[in-house]
N, C-alpha and C positions, 0 to 999 in steps of 0.2 A: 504494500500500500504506500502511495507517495505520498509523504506529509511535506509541507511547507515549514520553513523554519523562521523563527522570533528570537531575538537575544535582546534579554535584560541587561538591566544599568551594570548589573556587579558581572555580565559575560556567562551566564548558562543561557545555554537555549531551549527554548521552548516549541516542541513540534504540537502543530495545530489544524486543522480541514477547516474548511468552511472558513466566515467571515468573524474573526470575534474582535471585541473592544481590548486593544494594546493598552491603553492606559490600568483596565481591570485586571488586562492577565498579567502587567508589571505588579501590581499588588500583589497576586494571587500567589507569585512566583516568591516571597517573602514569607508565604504560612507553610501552614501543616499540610496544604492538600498537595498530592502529584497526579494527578488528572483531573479535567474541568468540563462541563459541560451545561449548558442551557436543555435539557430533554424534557422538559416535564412540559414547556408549551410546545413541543414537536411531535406529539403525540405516543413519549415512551415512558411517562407517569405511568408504575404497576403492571408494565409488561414483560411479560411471560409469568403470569401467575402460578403456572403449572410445575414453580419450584417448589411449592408448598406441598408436593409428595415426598419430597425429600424430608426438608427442614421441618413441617410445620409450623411451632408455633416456637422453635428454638434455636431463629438467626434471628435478631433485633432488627436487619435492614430487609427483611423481607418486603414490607412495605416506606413508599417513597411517601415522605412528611408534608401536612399543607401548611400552607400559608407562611412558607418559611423564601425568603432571600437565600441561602445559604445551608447545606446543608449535606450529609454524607447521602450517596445516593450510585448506585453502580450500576444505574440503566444510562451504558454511552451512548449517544447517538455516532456513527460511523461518519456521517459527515459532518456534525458538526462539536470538535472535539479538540482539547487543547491537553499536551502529556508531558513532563520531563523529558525530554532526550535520554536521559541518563535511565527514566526509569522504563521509560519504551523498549530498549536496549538491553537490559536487566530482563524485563519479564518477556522478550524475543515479540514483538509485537501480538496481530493477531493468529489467532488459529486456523488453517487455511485448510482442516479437514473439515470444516463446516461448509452447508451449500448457499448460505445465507448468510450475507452481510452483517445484516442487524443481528444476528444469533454470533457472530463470531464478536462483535462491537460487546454484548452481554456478556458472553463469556470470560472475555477481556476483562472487563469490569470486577465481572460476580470475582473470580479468580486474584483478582490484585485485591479484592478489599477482604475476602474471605480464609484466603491462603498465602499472598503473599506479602503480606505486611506493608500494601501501597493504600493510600489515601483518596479514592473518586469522589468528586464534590458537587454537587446541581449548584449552578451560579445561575442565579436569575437576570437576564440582561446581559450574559458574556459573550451570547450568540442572540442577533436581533431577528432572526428566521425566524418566522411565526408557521411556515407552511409543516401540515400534518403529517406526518407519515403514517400509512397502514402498515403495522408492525406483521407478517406473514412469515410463521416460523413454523414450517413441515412435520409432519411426524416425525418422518423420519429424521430430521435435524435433533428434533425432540427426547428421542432417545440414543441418538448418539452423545448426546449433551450429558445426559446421566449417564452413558455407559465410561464414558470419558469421566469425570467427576467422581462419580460413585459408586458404592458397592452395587450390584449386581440386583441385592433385594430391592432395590431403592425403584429401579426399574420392572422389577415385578411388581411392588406394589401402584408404580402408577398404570401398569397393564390392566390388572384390578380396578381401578377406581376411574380409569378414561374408557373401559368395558372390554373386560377379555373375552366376548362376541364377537369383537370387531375385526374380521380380518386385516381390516386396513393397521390398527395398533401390533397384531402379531405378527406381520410382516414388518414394520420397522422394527420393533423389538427383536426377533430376529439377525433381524442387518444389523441393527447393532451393537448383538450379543457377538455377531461370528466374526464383523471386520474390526473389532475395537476394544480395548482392553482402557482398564483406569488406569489416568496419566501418573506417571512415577511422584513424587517429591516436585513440590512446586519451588522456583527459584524465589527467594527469601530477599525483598528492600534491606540495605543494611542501615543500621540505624545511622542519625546523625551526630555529627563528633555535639557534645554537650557546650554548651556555653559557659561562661562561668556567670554568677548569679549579679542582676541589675538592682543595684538600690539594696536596700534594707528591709525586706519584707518580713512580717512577725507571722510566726506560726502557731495555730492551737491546732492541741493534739486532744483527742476525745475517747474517751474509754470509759464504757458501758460495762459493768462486771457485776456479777453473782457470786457468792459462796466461792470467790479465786482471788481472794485478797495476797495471798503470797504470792500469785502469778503476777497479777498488777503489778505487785512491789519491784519483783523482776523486771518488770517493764517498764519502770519509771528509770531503774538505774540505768538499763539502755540508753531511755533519752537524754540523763546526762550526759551520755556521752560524745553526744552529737557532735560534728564538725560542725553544722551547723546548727546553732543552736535555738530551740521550743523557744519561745518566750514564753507561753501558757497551755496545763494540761487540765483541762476540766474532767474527773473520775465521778459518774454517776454509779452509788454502790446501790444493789437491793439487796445485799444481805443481810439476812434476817438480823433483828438486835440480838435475840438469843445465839448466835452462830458468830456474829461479828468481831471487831477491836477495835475502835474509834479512833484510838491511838497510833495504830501502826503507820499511817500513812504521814503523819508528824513527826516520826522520832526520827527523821535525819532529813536534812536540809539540802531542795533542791535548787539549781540554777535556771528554775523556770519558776513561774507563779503557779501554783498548785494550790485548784477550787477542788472541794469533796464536793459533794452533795447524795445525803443518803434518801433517797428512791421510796418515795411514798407510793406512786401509784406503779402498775404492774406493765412488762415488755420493753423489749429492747428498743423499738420505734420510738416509744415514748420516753427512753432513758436520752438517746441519741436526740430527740428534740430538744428533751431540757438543756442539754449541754447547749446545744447550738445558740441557744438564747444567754448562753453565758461567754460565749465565745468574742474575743476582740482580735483576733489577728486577720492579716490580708490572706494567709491560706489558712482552712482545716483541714485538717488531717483525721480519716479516721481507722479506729483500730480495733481490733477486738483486745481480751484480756490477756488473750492464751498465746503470744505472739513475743517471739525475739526478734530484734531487728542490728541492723549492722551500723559501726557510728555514720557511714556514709550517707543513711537511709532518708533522711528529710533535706539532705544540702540534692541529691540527686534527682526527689521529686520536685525540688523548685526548677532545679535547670533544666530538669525536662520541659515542664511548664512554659516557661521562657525562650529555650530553642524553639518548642514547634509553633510558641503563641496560640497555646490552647489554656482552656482553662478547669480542664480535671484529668484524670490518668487513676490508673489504677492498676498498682505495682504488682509484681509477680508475689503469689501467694505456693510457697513453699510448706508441703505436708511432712511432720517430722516421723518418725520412724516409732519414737515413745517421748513421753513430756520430759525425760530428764538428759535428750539432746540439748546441745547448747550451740553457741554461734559458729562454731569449728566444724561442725556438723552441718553447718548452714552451708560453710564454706566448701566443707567437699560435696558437698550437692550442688552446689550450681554449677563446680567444673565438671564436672559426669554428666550435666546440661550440655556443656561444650557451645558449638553454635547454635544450637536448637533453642538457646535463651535466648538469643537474639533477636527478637522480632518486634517494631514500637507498630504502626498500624492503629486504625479505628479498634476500641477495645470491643469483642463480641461480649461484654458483659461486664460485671460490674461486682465489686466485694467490698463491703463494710470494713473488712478484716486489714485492706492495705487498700487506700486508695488518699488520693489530698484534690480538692476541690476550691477553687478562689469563694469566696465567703461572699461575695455579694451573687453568686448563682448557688448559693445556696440559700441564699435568703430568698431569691426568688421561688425557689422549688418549699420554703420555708422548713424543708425536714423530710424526715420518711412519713408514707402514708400508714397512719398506726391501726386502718384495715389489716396490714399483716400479720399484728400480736398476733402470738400465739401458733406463729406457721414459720413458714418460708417463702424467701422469694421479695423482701423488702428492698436489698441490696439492688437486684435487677432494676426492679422497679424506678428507683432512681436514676441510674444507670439511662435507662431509657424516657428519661422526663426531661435529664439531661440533653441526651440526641431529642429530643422532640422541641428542645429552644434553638434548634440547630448548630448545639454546640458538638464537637467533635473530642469524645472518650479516648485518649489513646493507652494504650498498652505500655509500662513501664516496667522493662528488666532489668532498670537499673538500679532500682531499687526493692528490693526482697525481703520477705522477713519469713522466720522460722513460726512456720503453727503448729504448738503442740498438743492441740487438742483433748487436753485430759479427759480421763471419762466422767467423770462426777463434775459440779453446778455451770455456771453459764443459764444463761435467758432459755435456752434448752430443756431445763428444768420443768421449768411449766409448760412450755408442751409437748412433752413424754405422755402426759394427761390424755391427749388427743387418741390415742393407742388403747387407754383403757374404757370399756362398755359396762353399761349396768349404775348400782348406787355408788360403785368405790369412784365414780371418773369425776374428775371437776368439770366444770364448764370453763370451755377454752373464750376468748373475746369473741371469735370471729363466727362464736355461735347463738350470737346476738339474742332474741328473744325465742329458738325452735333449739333447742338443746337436744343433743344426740342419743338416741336411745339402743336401738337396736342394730340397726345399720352403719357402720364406722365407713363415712366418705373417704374415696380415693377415686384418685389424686387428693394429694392436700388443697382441702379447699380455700385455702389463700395462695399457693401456686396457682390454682383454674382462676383465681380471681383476677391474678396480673395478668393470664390471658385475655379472660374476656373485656380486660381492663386495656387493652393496646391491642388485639387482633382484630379483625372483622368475624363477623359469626359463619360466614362459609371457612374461614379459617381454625375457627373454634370446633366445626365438624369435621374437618380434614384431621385434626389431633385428635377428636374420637375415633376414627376408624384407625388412623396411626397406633394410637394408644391400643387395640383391639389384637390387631393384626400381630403387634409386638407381643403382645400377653400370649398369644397363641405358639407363635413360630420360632420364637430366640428361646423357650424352653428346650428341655431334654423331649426326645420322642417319646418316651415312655410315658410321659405326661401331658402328651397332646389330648388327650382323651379326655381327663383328668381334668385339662385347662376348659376343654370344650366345653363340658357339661356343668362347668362353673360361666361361664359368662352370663346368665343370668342372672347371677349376683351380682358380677361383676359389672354389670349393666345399672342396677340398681346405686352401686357403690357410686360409680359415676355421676348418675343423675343427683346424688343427694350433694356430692361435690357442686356440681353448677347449680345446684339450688342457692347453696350457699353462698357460691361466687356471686350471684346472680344479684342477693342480699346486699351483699358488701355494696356492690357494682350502684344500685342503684341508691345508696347513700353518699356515693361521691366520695372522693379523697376527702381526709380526715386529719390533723396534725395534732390532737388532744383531745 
């Protein structure tokens, strides 16, 4: 494909099609994004829906954002499109075992944003072509696309779900099961060299804890030892008074302003808001309890911040082996990482546990939504509140911390609850005024809630039969039988799930 070439003030070049605005793409050429494109008035807003038999409801950019200027988005248009030189060349352009232009431009896209740590961005105004395109992508294009991509089942289940009746579906399926194998290891953007840190910016650091006051304690001596250093740690405790020390968190003196506050009302959502209302610094930082961290670990997420001119990331979350690993143990795990740590990229997700966010978009988001008490899934959720102001998540391995996960307290505590049926169970938050009797919802029904809460509802049915198909087929044979003649329950479990989702959903975010 011939692209046209653009060189910026500072001498990269910028390959581009079509007509765009040079004053925009000199800006553009200074952030986080490496590819550009105006698609959403050219008629490739939410085209190829039909990725939604793969992913369902668990890539975040499945669907393209409204009403946003700016925003992560990997429907390219093939003509009208602006890329690094550098990262065109890296990821070897388009694919030219496609029969279709527009399907090779998506693939393009989907592949830089999903695997290999490149940045696609929808600029509103980058490109002034307003003329439609009818996006026409073949069956067969269709499933060489997933045979290319993905596992094999990925393709059976959308044979299933687009009608394995159809002659027309088992003849591409077919072609291309026989001519096309999934593509090897994707070529990986390498990150950018880090900047060193602008200005003076204060950090608070936030830690929501339970019944793991001597983990926190660990956790603060970390932050002393920052290179760069906390200004302020706001510690929301719930542990019980009977269980607690009031004291422990006073007897030695830190290099940061250090707020307690013990935890009247019940969840992590709600621990993690109070804090936020106490918070004064230009970043938050937030963390779990159970977490070591490296002295590099808050000067790294600022320079990340700063190089790519984003304003949240969310650092590499490292599982420890047992709680009484220590930071040496962090360290020989990220070299047995090797380059496979490497990778900054749009984050597919989002974790309470290691992430740093600029505080005035956090005040816009004002917190988590405390629909989650008592579940999973609040982390995401933000995560994607975030992409939904059109702000851009990236991935930071530069900064890691060790999770030890111990088995006993954490905000996990209460809802272990959720698991238990009958008179011994408490009532979890998220089971508002219809308390669980008989029937124990699954999925957790604050997971289906952030579905139904950011999906569209044919998307919410695509991850019912997803959800089905799995329960079925990725068992043992021996228990296919076994599986089958439980889906009736299993049916039911679900509906009481999105009952509840449903609940939550039509109360609205909630922040207290």
């Amino acid at each position: 494909m011939k692209l046209k070439e653009f060189i910026t003030s500072t001498g990269e070049i910028i390959l581009y099609s079509g007509q765009p605005d040079f004053n925009k793409l000199e800006r553009l050429a200074f952030g986080a994004g490496d590819i550009w494109h105006s698609s959403f008035e050219q008629g490739y807003k939410n085209a190829f829906p039909e990725l939604v038999y793969q992913t369902a409801v668990f890539f975040m950019f499945i669907n393209d954002f409204n009403n946003l200027d700016e925003c992560v988005s990997w429907r390219v248009n093939p003509n009208q499109f602006a890329v690094r030189k550098s990262i065109w060349e890296t990821l070897k352009g388009f694919d030219d075992e496609y029969e279709n232009v527009q399907l090779k431009a998506l693939d393009f896209g989907y592949n830089a944003l999903r695997n290999s740590a490149a940045i696609p961005l929808y600029i509103k105004g980058l490109f002034e072509e307003k003329a439609i395109e009818e996006i026409k992508i073949s069956v067969k294009d269709r499933y060489v696309f997933f045979r290319k991509n993905f596992k094999i089942d990925h393709s059976v289940f959308m044979l299933y779900r687009e009608g394995f009746w159809k002659w027309k579906e088992w003849n591409a399926f077919l072609y291309a099961k026989k001519n096309f194998k999934q593509s090897s290891e994707k070529p990986i953007v390498k990150p950018r060299e880090l900047l060193n840190i602008e200005g003076n910016p204060s950090v608070s650091y936030i830690i929501p804890t339970m019944m793991r006051q001597d983990f926190t304690l660990q956790l603060l001596e970390d932050l002393a030892l920052q290179t760069y250093p906390v200004s302020q740690v706001v510690i929301v405790d719930a542990t019980p008074e009977n269980a607690r020390n009031e004291k422990l968190y006073n007897e030695k003196q830190f290099p940061f302003k250090l707020i307690v506050k013990w935890q009247e009302t019940k969840g992590s959502c709600r621990a993690r808001n109070e804090a936020i209302e106490l918070c004064t610094g230009d970043y938050i930082v937030f963390g779990d309890d159970d977490v070591r961290v490296q002295p590099e670990f808050i000067e790294n997420h600022i320079k990340i911040l700063q190089t790519y001119k984003v304003v949240a990331c969310n650092g590499l979350d490292i599982r420890a082996d047992n709680q009484q690993q220590v930071l040496t143990d962090l360290k020989n795990k990220l070299e047995q990482l090797g380059q496979k740590r490497w990778k900054v990229g749009a984050s597919p997700g989002f974790s309470n546990a290691n992430s740093c966010v600029k505080k005035e978009y956090v005040r816009k988001l004002v917190g988590n939504d405390i629909n989650f008490d008592g579940g999973y899934g609040e982390d995401s959720d933000f995560g994607m509140s975030l992409v939904k102001l059109g702000q851009i998540v990236i991935h930071n391995p530069f900064s890691a911390n060790l999770h030890l996960k111990p088995p006993m307290g954490g905000y996990r505590f209460w809802g272990n609850q959720s698991k238990v049926l009958g008179k011994k169970r408490k009532v979890q938050p998220w089971e508002l005024d219809t308390p669980v009797k008989f029937i124990r919802p699954v999925p957790s029904p604050t997971i289906m809630y952030g579905i139904v809460k950011h999906f569209t509802p044919k998307q919410v049915v695509e991850y019912k039969y997803k959800h089905f198909f799995l329960y079925l087929f990725k068992g043992s044979k021996k228990g296919l039988l076994y599986r089958f003649l439980r889906i009736p329950y299993k049916n039911l479990q679900f509906k009481k799930s999105l009952f509840y989702a449903e609940k939550l959903n039509n109360l609205g975010v909630r922040h207290k």
